[in-house]
C-alpha positions as CSV (number, residue, x, y, z in Angstrom):
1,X,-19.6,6.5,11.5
2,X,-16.2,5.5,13.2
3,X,-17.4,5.5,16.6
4,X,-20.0,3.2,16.3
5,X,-17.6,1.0,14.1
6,X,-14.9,0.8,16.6
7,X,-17.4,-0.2,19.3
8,X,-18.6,-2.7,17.3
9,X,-15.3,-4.2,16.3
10,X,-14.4,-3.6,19.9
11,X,-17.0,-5.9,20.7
12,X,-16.3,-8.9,17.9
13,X,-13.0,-8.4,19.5
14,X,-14.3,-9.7,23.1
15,X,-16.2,-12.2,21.6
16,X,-13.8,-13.8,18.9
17,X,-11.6,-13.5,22.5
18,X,-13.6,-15.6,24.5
19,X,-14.0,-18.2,22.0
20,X,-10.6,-18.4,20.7
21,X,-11.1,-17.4,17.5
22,X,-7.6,-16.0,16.4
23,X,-7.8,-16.4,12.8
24,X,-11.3,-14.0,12.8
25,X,-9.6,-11.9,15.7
26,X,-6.3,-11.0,13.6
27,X,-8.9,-9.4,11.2
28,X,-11.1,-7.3,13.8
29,X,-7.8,-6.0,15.2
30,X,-6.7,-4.9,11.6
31,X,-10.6,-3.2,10.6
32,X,-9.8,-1.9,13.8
33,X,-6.3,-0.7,12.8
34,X,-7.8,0.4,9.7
35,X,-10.1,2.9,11.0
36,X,-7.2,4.7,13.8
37,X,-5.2,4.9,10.5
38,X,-8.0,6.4,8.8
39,X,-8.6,8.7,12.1
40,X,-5.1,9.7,11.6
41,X,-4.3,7.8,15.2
42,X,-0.8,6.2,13.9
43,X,-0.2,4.7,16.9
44,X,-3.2,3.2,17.8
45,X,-3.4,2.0,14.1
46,X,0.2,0.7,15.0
47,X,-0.8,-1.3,18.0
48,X,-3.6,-2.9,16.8
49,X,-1.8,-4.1,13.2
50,X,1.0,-5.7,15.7
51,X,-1.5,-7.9,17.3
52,X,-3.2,-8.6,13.9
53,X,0.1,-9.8,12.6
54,X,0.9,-11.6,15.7
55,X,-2.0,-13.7,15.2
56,X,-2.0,-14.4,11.6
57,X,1.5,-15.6,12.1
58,X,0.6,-17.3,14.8
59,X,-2.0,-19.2,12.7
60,X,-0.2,-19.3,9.9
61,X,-2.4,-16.6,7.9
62,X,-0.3,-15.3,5.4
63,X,-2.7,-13.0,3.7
64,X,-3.5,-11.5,6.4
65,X,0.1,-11.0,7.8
66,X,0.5,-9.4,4.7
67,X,-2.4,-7.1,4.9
68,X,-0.6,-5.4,8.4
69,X,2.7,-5.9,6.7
70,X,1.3,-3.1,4.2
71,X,-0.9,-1.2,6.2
72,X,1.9,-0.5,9.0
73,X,4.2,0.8,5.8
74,X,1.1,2.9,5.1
75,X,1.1,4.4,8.6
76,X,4.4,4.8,8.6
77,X,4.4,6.4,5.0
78,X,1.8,9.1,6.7
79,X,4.1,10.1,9.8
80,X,7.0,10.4,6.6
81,X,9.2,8.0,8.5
82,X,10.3,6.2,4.9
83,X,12.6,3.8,5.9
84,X,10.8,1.8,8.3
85,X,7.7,2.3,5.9
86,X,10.1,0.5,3.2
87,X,10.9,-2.2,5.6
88,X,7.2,-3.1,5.9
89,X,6.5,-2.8,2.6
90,X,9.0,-5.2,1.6
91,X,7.6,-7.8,4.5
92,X,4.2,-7.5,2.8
93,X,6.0,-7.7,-0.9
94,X,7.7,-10.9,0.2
95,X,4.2,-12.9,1.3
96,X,2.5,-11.5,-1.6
97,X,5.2,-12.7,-4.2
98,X,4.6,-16.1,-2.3
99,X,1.1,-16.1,-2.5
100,X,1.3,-15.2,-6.4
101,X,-1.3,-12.3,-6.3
102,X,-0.8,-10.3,-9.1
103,X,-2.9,-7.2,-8.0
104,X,-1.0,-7.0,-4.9
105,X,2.4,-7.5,-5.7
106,X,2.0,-4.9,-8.4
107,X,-0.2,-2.4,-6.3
108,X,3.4,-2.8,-3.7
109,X,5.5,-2.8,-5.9
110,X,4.5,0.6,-7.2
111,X,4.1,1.8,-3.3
112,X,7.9,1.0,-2.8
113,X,8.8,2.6,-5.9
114,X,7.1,5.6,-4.9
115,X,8.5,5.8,-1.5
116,X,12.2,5.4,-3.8
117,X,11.4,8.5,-5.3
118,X,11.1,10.6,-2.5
119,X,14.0,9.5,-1.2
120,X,15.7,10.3,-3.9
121,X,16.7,6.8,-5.0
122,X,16.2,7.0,-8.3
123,X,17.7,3.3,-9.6
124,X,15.5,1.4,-7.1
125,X,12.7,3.5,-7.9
126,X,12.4,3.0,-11.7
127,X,13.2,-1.0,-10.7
128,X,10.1,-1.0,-8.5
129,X,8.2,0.9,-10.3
130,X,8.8,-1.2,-14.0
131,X,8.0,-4.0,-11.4
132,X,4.9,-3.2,-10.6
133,X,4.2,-1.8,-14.4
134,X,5.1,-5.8,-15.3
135,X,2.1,-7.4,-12.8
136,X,-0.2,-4.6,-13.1
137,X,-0.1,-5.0,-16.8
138,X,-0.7,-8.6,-16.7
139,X,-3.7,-8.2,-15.0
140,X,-5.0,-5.1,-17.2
141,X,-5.6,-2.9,-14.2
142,X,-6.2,-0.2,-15.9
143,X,-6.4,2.1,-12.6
144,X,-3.8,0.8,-10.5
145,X,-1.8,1.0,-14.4
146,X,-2.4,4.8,-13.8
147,X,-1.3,5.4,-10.6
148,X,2.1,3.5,-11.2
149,X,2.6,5.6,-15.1
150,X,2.0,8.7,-13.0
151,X,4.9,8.1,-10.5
152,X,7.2,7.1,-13.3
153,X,6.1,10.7,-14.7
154,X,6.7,12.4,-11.6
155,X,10.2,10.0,-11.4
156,X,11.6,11.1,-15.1
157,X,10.2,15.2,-14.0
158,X,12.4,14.9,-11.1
159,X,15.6,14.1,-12.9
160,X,14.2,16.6,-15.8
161,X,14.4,14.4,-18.3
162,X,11.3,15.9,-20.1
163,X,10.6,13.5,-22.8
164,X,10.5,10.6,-21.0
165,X,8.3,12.3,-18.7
166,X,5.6,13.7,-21.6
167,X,5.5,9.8,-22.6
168,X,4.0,8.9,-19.6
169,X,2.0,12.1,-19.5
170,X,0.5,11.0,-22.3
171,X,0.0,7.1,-21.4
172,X,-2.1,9.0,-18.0
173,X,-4.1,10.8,-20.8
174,X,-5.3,7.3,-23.0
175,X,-6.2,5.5,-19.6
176,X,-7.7,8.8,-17.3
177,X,-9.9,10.5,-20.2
178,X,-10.9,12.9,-17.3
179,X,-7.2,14.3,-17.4
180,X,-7.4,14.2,-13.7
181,X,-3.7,12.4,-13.7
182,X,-2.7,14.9,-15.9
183,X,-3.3,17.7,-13.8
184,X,-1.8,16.7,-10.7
185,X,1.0,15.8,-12.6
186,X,1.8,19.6,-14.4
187,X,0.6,20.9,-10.8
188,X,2.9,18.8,-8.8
């Protein structure tokens, strides 16, 4: 239930407040970010991440810096506003590459490579998008694997080269045996 998750958070908030706790408080304001964006209340999900990622530079909390960095190109991703969602995604892509996680740096990699493709911008979407191929098979994430091969599918059907695009087609069928990738991908 939201409501009664935002008055909770609401109320960590006061308290972590009142005792000065501004490592824990960057992370109430981003659950609480997290849930607006999940509402679909962009701008109240875009308040609340700015605070959070006031804080955690503020204490020097990179992770979590990183966390808003990505979740306020998510929000801006939803309201289709691609350019600043790129510049946040790059912010978070930066502190991740510093911090050396693997999962993450693929997992944005793959985000930005996306966002590439429906711009249009093919070159820096296939760069992103081997990018995040590179960590995410490193790491043998088999799902986040899936996601990425699919947007290189969708990437090669939008410049119709066919081929290429039936290669990863068929990569989505060995890891998804529930064809579910492959669907989305002949509806699309």
């Amino acid at each position: 239930n939201y409501s009664k998750a935002i008055i909770l958070i609401k109320e960590s908030i006061l308290l972590k407040t009142a005792i000065r706790d501004s490592i824990n408080l960057s992370n109430s304001y981003r659950k609480l970010s997290n849930i607006y964006f999940e509402l679909g209340s962009y701008e109240k999900s875009i308040d609340y991440t700015l605070k959070s990622i006031k804080l955690a530079i503020l204490t020097h909390n990179k992770m979590e810096a990183s966390f808003g960095y990505y979740l306020l190109g998510m929000v801006y991703t939803n309201t289709k506003d691609y350019y600043k969602s790129l510049i946040y995604l790059k912010k978070a892509l930066a502190i991740k590459i510093n911090l050396e996680n693997k999962e993450d740096i693929g997992m944005v990699y793959s985000r930005i490579g996306s966002l590439y493709c429906i711009l249009g911008q093919v070159d820096s979407a296939f760069i992103n998008l081997k990018n995040a191929s590179k960590y995410l098979n490193q790491i043998n994430k088999k799902e986040l694997l899936n996601i990425n091969i699919t947007e290189m599918g969708k990437l090669y059907l939008q410049i119709s080269n066919y081929d290429s695009a039936n290669f990863y087609l068929q990569k989505c069928t060995a890891y998804d045996s529930t064809k579910n990738i492959v669907q989305f991908l002949i509806e699309d």
